[in-house]
Structure formats: C-alpha cells, structure tokens
RODO-2510 file (C-alpha; in nm, 4 decimals, decimal comma):
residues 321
     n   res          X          Y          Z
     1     x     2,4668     0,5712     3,0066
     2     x     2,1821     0,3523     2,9453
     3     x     2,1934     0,1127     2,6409
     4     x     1,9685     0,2377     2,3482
     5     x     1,7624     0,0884     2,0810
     6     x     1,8491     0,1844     1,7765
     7     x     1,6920     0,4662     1,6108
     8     x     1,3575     0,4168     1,4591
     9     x     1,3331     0,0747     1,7032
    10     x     1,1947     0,0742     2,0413
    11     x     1,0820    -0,1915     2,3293
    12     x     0,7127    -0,2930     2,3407
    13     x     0,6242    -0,3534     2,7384
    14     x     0,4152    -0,6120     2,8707
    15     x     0,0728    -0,4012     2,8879
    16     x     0,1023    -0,2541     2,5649
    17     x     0,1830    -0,6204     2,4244
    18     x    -0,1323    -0,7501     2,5375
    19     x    -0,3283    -0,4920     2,3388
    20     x    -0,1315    -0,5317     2,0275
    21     x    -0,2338    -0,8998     2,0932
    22     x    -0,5701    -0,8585     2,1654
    23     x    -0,5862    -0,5784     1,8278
    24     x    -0,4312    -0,8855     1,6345
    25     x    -0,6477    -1,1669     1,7312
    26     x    -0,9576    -0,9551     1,6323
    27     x    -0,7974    -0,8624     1,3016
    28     x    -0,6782    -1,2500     1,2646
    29     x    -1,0207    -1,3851     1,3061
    30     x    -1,1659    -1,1355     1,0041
    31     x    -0,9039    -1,2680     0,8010
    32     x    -0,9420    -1,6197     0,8649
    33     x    -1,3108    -1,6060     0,8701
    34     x    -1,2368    -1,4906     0,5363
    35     x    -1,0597    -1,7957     0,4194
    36     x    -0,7330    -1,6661     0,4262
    37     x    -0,4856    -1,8651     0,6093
    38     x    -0,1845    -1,7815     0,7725
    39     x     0,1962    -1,7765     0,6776
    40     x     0,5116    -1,6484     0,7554
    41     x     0,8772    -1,5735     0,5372
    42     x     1,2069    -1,5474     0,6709
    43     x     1,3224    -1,1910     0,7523
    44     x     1,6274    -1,2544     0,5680
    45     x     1,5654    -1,3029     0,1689
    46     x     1,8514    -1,3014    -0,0768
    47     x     1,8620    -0,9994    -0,2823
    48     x     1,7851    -1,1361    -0,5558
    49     x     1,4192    -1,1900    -0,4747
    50     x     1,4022    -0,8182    -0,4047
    51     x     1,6189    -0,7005    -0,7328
    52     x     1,3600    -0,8207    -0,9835
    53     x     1,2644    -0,6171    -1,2566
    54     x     0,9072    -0,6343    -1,1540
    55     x     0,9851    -0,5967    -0,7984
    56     x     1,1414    -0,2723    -0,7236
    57     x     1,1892    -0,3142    -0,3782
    58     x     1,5518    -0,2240    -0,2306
    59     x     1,6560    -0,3147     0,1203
    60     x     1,8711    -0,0724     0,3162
    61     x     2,0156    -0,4074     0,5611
    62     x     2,2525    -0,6312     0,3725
    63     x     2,5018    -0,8646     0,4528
    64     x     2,6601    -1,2082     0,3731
    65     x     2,5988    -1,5532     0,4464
    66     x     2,8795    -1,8092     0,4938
    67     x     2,9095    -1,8526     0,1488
    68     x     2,9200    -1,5016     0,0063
    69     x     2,5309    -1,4679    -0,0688
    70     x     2,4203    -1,1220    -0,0272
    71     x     2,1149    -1,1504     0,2030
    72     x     1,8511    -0,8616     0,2688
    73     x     1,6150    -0,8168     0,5940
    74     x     1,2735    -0,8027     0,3984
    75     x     1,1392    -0,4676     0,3376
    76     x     0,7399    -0,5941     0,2665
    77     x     0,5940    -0,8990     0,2582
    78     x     0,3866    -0,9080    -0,0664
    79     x     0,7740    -1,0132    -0,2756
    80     x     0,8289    -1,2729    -0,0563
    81     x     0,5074    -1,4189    -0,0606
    82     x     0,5240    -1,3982    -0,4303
    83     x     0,8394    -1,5890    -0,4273
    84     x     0,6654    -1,8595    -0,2111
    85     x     0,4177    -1,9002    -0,4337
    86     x     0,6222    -1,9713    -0,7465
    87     x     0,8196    -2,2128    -0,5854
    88     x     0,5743    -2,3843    -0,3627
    89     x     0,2531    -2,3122    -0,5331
    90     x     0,3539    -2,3513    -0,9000
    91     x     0,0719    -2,5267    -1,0273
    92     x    -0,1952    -2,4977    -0,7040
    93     x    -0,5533    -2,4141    -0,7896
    94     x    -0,6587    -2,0318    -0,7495
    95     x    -0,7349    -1,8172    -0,6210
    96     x    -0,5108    -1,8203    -0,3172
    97     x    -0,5435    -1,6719    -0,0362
    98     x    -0,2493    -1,5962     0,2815
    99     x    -0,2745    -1,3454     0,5901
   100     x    -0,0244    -1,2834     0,7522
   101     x     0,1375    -1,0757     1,1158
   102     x     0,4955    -0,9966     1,0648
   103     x     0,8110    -0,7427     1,0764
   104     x     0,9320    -0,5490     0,7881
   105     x     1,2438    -0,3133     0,8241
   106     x     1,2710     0,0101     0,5947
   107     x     1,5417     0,3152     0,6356
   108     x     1,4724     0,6122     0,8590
   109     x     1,5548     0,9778     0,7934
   110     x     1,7492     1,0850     1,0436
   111     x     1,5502     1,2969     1,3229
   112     x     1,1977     1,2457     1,1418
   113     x     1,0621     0,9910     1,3928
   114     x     1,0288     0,6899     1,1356
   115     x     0,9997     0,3416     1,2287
   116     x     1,2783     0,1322     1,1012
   117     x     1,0954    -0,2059     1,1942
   118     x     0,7104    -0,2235     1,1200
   119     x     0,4786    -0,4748     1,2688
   120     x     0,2485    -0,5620     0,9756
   121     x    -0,0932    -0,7052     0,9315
   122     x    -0,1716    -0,8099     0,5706
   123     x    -0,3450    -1,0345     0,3206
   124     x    -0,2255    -1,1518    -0,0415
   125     x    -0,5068    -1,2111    -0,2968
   126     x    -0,3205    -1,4592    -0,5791
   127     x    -0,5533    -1,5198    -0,8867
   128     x    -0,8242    -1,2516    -0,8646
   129     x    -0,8128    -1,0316    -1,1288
   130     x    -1,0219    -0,6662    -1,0443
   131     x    -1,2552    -0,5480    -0,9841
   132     x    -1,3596    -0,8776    -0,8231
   133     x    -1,0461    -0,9231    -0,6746
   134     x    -0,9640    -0,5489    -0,5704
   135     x    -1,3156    -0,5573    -0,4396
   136     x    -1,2692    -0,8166    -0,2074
   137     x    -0,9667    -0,6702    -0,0720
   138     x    -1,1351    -0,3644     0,0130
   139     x    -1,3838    -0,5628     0,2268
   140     x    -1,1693    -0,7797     0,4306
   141     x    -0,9851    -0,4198     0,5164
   142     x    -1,2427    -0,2974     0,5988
   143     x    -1,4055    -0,5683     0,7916
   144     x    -1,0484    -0,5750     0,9615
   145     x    -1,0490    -0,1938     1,0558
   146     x    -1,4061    -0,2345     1,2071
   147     x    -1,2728    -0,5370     1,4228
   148     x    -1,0017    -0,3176     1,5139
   149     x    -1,2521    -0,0778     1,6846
   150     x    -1,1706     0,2108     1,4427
   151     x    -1,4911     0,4053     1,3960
   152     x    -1,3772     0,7477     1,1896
   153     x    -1,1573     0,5404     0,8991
   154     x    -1,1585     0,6018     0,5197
   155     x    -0,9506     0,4528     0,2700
   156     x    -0,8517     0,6306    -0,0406
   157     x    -0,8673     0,4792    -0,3668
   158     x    -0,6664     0,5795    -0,6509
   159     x    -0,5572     0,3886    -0,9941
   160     x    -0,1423     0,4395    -1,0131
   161     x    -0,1852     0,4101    -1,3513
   162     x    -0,3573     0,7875    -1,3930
   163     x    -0,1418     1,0335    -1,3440
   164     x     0,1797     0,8470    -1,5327
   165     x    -0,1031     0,8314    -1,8402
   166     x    -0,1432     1,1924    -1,8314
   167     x     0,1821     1,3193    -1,7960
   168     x     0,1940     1,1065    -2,1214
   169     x    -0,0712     1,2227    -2,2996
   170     x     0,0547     1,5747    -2,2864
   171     x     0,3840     1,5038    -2,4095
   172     x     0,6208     1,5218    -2,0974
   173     x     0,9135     1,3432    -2,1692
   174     x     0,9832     1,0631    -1,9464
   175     x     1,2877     1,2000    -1,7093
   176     x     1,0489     1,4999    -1,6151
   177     x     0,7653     1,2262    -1,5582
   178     x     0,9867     1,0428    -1,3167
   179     x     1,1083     1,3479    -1,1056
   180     x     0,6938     1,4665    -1,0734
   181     x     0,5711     1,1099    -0,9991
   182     x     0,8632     1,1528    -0,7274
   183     x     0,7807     1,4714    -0,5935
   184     x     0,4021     1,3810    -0,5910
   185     x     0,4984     1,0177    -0,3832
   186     x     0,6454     1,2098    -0,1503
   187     x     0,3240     1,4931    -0,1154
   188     x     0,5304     1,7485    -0,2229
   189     x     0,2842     1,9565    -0,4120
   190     x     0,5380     2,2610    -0,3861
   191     x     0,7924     2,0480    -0,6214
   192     x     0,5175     1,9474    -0,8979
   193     x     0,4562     2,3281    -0,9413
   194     x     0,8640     2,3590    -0,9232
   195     x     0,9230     2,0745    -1,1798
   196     x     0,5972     2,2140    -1,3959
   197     x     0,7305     2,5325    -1,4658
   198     x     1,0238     2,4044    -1,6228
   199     x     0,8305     2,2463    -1,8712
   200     x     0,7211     2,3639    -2,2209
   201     x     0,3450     2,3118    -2,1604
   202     x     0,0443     2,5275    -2,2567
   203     x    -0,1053     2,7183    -1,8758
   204     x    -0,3989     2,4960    -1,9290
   205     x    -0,2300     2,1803    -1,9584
   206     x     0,0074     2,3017    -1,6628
   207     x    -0,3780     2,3750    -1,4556
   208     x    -0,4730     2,0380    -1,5305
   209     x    -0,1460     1,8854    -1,4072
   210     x    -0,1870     2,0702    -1,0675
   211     x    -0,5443     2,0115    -1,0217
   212     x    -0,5874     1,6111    -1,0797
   213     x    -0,3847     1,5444    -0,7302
   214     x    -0,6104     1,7460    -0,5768
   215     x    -0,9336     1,5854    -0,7065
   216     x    -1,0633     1,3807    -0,4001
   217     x    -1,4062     1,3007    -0,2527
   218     x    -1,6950     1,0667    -0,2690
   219     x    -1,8659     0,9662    -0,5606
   220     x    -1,9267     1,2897    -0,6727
   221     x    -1,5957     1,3429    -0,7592
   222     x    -1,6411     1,0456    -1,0664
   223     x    -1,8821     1,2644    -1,2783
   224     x    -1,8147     1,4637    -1,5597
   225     x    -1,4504     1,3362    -1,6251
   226     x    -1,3399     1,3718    -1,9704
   227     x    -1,0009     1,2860    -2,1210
   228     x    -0,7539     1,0768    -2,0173
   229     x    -0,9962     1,0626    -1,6624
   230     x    -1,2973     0,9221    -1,7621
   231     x    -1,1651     0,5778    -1,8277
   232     x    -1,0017     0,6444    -1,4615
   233     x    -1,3551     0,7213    -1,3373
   234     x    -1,4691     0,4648    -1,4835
   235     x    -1,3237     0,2028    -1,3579
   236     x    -1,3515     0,3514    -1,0209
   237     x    -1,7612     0,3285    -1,0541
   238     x    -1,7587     0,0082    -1,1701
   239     x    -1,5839    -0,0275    -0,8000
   240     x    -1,7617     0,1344    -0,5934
   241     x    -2,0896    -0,0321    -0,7658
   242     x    -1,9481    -0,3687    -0,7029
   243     x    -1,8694    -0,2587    -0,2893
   244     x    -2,1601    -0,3546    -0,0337
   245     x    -2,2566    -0,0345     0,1592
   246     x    -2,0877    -0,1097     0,4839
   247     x    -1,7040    -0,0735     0,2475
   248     x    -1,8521     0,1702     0,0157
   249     x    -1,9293     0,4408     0,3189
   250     x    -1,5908     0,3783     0,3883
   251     x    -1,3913     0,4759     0,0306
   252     x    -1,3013     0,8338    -0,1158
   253     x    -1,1425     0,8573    -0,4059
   254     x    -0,8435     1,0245    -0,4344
   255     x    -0,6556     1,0802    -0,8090
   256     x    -0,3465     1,2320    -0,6684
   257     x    -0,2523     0,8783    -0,4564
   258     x     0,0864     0,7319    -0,5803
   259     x     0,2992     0,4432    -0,4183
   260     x     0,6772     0,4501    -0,3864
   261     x     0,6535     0,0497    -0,4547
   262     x     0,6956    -0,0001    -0,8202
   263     x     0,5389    -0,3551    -0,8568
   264     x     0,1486    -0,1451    -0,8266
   265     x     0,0149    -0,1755    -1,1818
   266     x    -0,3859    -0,0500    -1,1343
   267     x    -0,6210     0,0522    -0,8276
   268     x    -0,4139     0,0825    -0,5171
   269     x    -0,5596     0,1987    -0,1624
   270     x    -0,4608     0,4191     0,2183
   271     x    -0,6229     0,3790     0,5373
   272     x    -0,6660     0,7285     0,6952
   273     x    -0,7740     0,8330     1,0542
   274     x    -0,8268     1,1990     1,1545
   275     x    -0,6793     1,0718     1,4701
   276     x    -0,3533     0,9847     1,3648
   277     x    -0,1668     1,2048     1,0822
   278     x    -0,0059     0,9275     0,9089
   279     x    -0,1407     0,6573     0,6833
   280     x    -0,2359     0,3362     0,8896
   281     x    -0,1662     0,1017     0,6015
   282     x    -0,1760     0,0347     0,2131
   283     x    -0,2292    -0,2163    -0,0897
   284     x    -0,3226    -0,2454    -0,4473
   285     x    -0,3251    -0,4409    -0,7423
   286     x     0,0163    -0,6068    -0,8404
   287     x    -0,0523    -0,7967    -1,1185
   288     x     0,3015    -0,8433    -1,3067
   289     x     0,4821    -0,9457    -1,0149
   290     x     0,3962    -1,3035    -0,9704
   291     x     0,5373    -1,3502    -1,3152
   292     x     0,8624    -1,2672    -1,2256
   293     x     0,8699    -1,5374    -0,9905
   294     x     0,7196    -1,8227    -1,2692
   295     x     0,3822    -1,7812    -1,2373
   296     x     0,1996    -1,4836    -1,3966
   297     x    -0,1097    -1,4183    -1,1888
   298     x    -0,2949    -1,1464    -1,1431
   299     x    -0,2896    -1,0433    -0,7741
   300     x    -0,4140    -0,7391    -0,4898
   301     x    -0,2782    -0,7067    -0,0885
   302     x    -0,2939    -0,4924     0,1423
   303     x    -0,0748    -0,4086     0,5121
   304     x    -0,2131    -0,2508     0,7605
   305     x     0,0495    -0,0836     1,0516
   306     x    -0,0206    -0,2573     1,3291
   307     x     0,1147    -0,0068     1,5972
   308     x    -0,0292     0,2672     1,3803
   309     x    -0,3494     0,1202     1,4120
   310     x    -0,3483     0,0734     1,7986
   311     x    -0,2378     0,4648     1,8192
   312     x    -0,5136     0,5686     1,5994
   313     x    -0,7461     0,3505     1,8270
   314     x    -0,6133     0,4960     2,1461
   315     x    -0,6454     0,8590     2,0348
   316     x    -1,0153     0,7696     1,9173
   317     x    -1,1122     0,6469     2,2314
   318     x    -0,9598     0,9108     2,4371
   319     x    -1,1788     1,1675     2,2356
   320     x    -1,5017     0,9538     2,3094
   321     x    -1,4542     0,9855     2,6743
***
C-alpha cells in the first residue's frame, strides 16, 4: 500500500507550485504596494490566545509542550496577529498595517472533501475604524482578486450585526437565537423554517424572518428598508458611496451572510466565483478583539484561499478558451 496524506491534506507538485507562486507574488505586490508589510506567526499558539472571550476560535490539534503547556496549531491568522500586536506593538502609532501568506489547519467532516490545512492570503487593518477602514479593505481585495486574474468575482457584503438585532427585536429568546444564527451559518435555510415554527411568533414576523436571508443584490436592494433594516441599509450606502467604481462593480449585498468566527462585530465580506462553488475567502470588522489582547483598537481583515483562488482561475480560463 502506498503511504497516504492524511485526509483533507494533499501534496502540491512542482508545476502546480510554480503557479501558486506566481498567483502569490501578484497578490503580494497589491498588498505591499498598499503599504502593508509582511509577517508571519508560529503555527503552534498556546490555547490560551485562542480561548479568549473575544476570540472564539477553537482548535481541533492540541498537544503539550515539555512543560505541560497545552499548545494549538493556529486555526486563522487574524488572533495571532492580534496577539502580536499587543505584545509587540503596544504603544506603536496607527493605523497598522500586516499581509501576510500562511497555513491555517481547521477539522474536516469526514467524506465531505474539506481541507484540513489552508494556504491563506490575508491583510490585518489595526486602527481604522469603518467605513474608512472597511472601505479600504474592500479595495486592496479587490485590487488583489484582479491581480489574481479573476474576471467574474463579487464579494458579498453583509453587517453580522443584522439578523442577531432582529431576532431581538421580535422577542426570540436567546437559546432559539443561537440555534437559527447556527442553522443560517451553516446555509441551512431548511432548519431556520424548522427552528421558526417552533416559535410563538405572529406569520408575519415568521415571513420577515425567512425573507431577510434571502434579500441580496446590488444597490437596489438598500431602498425602502424600514425597521430594524434601514439603519442596516444605511450603513451599507454610506459604503458603497465611499467605494471607487472599480470595488463598487464588484460588491452585492447580501443580509443573510453570517460568520462562524465570533470575534466579527459589524460589516463582514465573501469572495464568490460562478466558477468555483465555494467561497474563495472572507473578512470583516473585528473591532473588540484587539482589546482582549491589551490594546482596544478598532480593526477589519480579510483571507483569501489561496488554492481556492487558483481553481477558480483555472476553471475561468478553461471557459475563455
């Protein structure tokens, strides 16, 4: 028998190495020409970093150092960076600014063709609060994307903040909010309906629940909100009035986008390609977490997939041919 990776790991061969190269240095030079400047973390972390009230992030790899610590393989890079900046840039002017091209490791399902190790491509915003800040995000992604050689890209843009608010406002008591916000993370529209049913809400208010996810689109989509939606929409044109028209073309908004990371606190963002059925990459606003680590900043990030990205590139110029 041959000897096996293992599962949701695989070998990267010489000639798809140099285009994951290539894809890189294209994507590096955006971000540097951006003033962003390049770091890198350990892959191990202890777990305390990760356990943080305002960090939320758990680790499926532990183990032990020589002297008992319980050490974690990194799961993003946004907590560690976080950490790095409250211990080595406690009292550096802002706003800061860090790229960086790295491995994060997250569990797999079993048989549902998940990567366990993720070659990422990201940036880390530290001292920008939005729209400014979330603005500038957007741009270098998208100015990334377009060095990439993606053509057919959009990236959502939802606040995280929405849908928690109007679960609220209508009275749903907070276990019932959790398992919804759940059920919509994961997409599963057939489970909010499930989980909606149970509850003791007016049809109308049970309409309304079900319809926000689905509210997605261009500008358009921002008029005639009322509610607990028009401050929502609101801040979302303030956005998109802020974006220059090569990132604006780019963004739909989409009121139904959650993030299983719980450190997101406002506007948080996909990358989409119709030629690849998965998201390429993600970010938002995170602008509690730097306090947990001694320094309470506001901050936005984003990671783009790196091997996501080359697939989606692949598949788009295979269709141009």
């Amino acid at each position: 028998m041959l000897d096996r990776t293992p599962s949701g790991t695989r070998d990267v061969l010489p000639d798809e190495m140099r285009e994951l190269r290539a894809l890189m240095e294209r994507v590096r030079a955006v971000f540097e020409g951006a003033g962003y400047g390049e770091v890198y973390t350990p892959a191990l972390e202890y777990e305390r970093t990760f356990a943080r009230d305002g960090a939320r992030v758990s680790s499926p790899y532990r183990l032990f150092d020589e002297h008992g610590n319980v050490l974690v393989l990194r799961s993003d890079m946004t907590v560690p960076i976080a950490r790095m900046v409250g211990s080595r840039y406690a009292t550096a002017p802002t706003p800061l600014r860090f790229c960086y091209f790295a491995h994060a490791y997250h569990g797999v399902r079993p048989q549902r063709g998940q990567s366990r190790e993720l070659l990422q491509a990201g940036v880390e915003l530290i001292g920008s609060a939005g729209p400014a800040g979330t603005v500038e995000a957007l741009t270098v992604l998208c100015d990334a994307l377009d060095a990439a050689g993606l053509e057919n890209y959009r990236v959502g843009v939802g606040d995280v903040t929405l849908y928690p608010a109007l679960l609220e406002s209508l009275g749903v008591e907070a276990a019932a909010r959790e398992r919804i916000l759940a059920e919509l993370t994961s997409g599963d529209f057939v489970g909010v309906e499930h989980e909606l049913a149970q509850l003791a809400v007016s049809p109308a208010d049970a309409e309304l629940l079900l319809r926000v996810p689905r509210i997605r689109g261009g500008a358009e989509v921002l008029e005639g909100l009322d509610g607990p939606l028009e401050q929502a929409g609101a801040g979302m044109r303030t956005l998109l009035g802020l974006l220059q028209p090569r990132t604006a073309r780019r963004v739909i908004f989409d009121f139904g986008l959650l993030h299983n990371l719980g450190y997101y606190t406002g506007a948080i963002f996909q990358v989409y390609d119709p030629a690849y059925g998965v998201p390429l990459g993600s970010g938002g606003r995170y602008d509690d977490l730097l306090g947990e680590f001694g320094r309470p900043l506001p901050a936005v990030g984003f990671a783009l997939d790196v091997e996501r990205v080359h697939i989606a590139l692949r598949a788009e110029e295979r269709s141009r041919v």
